[in-house]
Structure formats: C-alpha cells, structure tokens
N, CA and C atoms as a LAMMPS dump frame, in Angstrom:
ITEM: TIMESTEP
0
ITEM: NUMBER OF ATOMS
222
ITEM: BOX BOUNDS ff ff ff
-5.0000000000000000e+02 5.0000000000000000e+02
-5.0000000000000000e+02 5.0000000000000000e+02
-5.0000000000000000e+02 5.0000000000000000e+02
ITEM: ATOMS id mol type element x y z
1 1 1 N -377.405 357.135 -240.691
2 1 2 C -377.036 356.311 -241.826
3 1 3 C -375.827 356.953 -242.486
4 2 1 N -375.015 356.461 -242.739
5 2 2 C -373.709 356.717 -243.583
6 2 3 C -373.537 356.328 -245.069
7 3 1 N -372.721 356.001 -245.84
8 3 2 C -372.425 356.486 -246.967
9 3 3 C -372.412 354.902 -247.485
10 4 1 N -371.751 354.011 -246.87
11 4 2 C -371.591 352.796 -246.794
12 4 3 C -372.701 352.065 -246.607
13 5 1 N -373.407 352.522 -245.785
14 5 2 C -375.294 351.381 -245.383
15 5 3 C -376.082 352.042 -246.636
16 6 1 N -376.123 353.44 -247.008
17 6 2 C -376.812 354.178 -247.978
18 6 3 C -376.366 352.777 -249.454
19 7 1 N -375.155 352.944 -249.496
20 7 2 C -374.949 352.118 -250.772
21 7 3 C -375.468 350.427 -250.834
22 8 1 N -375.165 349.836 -249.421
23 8 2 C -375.016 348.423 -249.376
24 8 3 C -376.537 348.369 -249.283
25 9 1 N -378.064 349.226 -248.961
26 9 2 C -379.222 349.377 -248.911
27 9 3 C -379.402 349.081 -250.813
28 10 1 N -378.829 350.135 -251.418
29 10 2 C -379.052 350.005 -252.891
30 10 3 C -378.814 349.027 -253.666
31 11 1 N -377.024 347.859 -252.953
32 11 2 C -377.205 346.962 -253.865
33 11 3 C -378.606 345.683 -253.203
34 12 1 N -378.652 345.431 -252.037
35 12 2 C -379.99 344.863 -251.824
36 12 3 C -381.351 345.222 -252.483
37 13 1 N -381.041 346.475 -252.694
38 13 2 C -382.939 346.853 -253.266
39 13 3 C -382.759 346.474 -254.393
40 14 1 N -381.765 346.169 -255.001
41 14 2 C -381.377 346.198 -256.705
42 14 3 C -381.4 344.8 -256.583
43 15 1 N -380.691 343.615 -255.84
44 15 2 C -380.92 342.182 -255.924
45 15 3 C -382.388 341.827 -255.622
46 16 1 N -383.287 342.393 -254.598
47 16 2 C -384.259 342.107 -254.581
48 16 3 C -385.193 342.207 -256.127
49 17 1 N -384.922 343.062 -256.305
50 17 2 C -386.338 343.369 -257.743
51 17 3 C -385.429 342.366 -258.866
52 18 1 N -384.608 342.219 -258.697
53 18 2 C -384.319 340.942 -259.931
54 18 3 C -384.43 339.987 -259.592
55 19 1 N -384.172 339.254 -258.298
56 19 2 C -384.719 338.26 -257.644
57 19 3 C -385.9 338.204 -258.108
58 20 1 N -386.947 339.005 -257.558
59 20 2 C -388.084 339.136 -258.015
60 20 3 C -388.931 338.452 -259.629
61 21 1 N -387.604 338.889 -260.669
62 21 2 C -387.809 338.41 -261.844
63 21 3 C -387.567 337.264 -262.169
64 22 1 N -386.885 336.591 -261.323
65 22 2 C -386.038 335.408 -261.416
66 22 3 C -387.25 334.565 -260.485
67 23 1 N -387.471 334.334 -259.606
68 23 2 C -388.226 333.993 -259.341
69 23 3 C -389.282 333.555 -260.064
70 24 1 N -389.994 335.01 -261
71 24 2 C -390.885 334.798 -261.275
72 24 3 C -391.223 333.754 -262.905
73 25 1 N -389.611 333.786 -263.42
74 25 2 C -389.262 333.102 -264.857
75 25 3 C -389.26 332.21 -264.256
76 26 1 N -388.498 331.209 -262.931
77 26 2 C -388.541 330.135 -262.929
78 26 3 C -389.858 329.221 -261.973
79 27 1 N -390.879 329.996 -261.419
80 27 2 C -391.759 329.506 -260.964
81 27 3 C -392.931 328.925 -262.673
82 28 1 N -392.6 330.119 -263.533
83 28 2 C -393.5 329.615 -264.465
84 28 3 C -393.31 328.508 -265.001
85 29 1 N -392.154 327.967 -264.919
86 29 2 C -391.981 326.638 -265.452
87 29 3 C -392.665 325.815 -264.901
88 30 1 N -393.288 325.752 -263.658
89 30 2 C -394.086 324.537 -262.866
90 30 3 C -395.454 324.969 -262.713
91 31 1 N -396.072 326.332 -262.441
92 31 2 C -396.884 326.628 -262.176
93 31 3 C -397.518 327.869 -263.005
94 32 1 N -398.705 327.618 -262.546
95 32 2 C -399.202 328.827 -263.865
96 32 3 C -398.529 330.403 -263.297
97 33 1 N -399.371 331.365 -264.691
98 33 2 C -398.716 332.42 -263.99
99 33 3 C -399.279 333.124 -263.129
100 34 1 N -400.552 333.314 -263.048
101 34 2 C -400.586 333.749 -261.796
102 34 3 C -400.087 333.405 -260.193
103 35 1 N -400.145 332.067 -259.984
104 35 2 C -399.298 331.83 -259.068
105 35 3 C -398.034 332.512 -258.815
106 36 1 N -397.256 332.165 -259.918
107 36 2 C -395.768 332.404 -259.998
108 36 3 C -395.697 333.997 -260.238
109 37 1 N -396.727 335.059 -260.257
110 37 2 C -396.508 336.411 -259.865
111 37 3 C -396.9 336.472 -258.24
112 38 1 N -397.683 335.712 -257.778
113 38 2 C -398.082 335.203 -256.808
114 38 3 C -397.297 335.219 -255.619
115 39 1 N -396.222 334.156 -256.128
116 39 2 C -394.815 334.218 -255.599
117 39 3 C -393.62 335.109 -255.64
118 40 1 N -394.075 335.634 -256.554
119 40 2 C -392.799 336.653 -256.894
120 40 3 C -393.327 338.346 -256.286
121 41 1 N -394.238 338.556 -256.074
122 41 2 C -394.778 339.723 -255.658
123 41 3 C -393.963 340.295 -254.337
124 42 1 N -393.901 339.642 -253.423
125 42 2 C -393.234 339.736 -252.514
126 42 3 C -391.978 340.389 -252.125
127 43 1 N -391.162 339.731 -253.015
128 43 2 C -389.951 340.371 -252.995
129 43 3 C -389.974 341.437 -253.678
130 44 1 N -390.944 341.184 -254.674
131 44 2 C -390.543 342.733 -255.522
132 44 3 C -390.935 343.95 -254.763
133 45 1 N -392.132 343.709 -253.969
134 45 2 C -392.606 345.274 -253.482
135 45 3 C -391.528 345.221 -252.286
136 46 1 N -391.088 344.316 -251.688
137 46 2 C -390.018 344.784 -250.33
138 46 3 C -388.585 345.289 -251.19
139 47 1 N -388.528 344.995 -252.352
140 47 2 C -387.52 345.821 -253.42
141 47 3 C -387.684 347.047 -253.663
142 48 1 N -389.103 346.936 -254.494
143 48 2 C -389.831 348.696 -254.842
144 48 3 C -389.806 349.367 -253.612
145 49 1 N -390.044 349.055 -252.541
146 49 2 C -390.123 349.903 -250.788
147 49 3 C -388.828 350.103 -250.136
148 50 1 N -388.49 349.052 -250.744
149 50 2 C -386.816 350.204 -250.244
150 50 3 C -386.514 350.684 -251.311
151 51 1 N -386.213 350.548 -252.187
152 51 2 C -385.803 351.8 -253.811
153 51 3 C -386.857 353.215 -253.569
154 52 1 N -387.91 353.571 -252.987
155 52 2 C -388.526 354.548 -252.416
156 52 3 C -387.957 354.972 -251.097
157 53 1 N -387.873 354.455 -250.013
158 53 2 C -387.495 354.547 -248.923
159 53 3 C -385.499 355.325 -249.222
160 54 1 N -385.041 354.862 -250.253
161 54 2 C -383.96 355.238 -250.345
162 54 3 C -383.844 356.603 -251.308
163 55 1 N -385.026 356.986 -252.034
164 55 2 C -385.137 357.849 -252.961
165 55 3 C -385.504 359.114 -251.693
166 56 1 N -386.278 358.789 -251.017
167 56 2 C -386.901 359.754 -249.831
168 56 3 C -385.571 360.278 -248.863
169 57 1 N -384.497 359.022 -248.787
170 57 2 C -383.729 359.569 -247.621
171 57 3 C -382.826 360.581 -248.211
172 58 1 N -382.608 359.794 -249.815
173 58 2 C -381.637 360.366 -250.609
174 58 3 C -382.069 362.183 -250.773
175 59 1 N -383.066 362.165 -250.886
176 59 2 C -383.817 364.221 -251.361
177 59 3 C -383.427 364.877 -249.698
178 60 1 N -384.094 364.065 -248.831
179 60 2 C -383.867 364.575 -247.693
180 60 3 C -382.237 364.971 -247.144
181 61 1 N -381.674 364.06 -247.532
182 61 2 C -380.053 364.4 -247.518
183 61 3 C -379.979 365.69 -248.744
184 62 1 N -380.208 365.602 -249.837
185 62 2 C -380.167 366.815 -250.689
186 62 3 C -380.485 368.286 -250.215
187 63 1 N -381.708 367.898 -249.476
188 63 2 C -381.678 368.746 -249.51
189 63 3 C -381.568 369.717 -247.677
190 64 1 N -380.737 368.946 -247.308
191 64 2 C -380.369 369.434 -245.837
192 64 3 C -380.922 368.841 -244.469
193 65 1 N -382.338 368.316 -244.917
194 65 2 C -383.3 367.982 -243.56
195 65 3 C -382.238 366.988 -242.785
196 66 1 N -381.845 365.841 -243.854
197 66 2 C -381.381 364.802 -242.453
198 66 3 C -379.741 364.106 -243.275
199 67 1 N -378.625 364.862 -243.688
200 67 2 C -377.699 364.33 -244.164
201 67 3 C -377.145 363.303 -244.032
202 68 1 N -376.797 362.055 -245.334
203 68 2 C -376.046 361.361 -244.721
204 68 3 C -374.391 361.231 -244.534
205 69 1 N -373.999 360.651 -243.131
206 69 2 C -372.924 360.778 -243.05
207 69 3 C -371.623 360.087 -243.782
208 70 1 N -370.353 361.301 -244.063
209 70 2 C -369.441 360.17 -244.661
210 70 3 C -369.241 359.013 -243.875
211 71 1 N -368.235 358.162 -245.087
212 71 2 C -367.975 356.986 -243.757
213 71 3 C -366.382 357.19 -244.139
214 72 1 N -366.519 356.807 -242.363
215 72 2 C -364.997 356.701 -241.744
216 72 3 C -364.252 355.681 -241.681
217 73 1 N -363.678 355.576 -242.407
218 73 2 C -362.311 354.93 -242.851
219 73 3 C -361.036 354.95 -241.593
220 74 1 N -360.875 353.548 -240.721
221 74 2 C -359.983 353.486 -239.593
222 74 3 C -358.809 353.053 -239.82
C-alpha cells in the first residue's frame, strides 16, 4: 500500500460514516427509526471497519512492522 491508496482509503471511510448519517436523516422521513438505523447500519460499520483497519495499518507503519510506501510520481 502506498501513500496515495493509504489516503484515497481515508477519504472513503470518511464518506462512508456520513453517508451513513445521511441515510439515516433521510430514511426517517418515511420510516420509523428503527428501520432507518436499520438501513443505515451498514454502511456505517463498513465505515467504522475501515477507519480501524486504517488505524492498525497506520501504527504498524509507525512503528516499522509493515511501512507504507511513498508514492511515485512519473
């Protein structure tokens, strides 16, 4: 993983969990709320699981086990 997928991973995990919210404001308009967390659950934990997944790679790069690489600029 490089420097470039590391970042473009973060703005996805970051659209997902607001998606997530968005979702979940506009499902309540039609449906109750449990449903409409119902619906919105989804995206949020495949949000929260990569915002972990990226916190894990991120220490591991810190701290030597598995660095990520710059990116190369052609």
């Amino acid at each position: 993983m490089d420097q470039d997928d590391f970042v473009r991973l973060a703005f996805i995990a970051f659209g997902l969990v607001i998606l997530s919210f968005v979702i979940l404001g506009f499902s309540r308009l039609v449906v109750p709320f449990r449903v409409a967390q119902t619906l919105a659950a989804p995206v949020g934990v495949i949000g929260f699981g990569l915002v972990v997944f990226l916190f894990l790679r991120a220490t591991a790069s810190a701290t030597g086990i598995a660095p990520i690489e710059e990116s190369v600029e052609e």
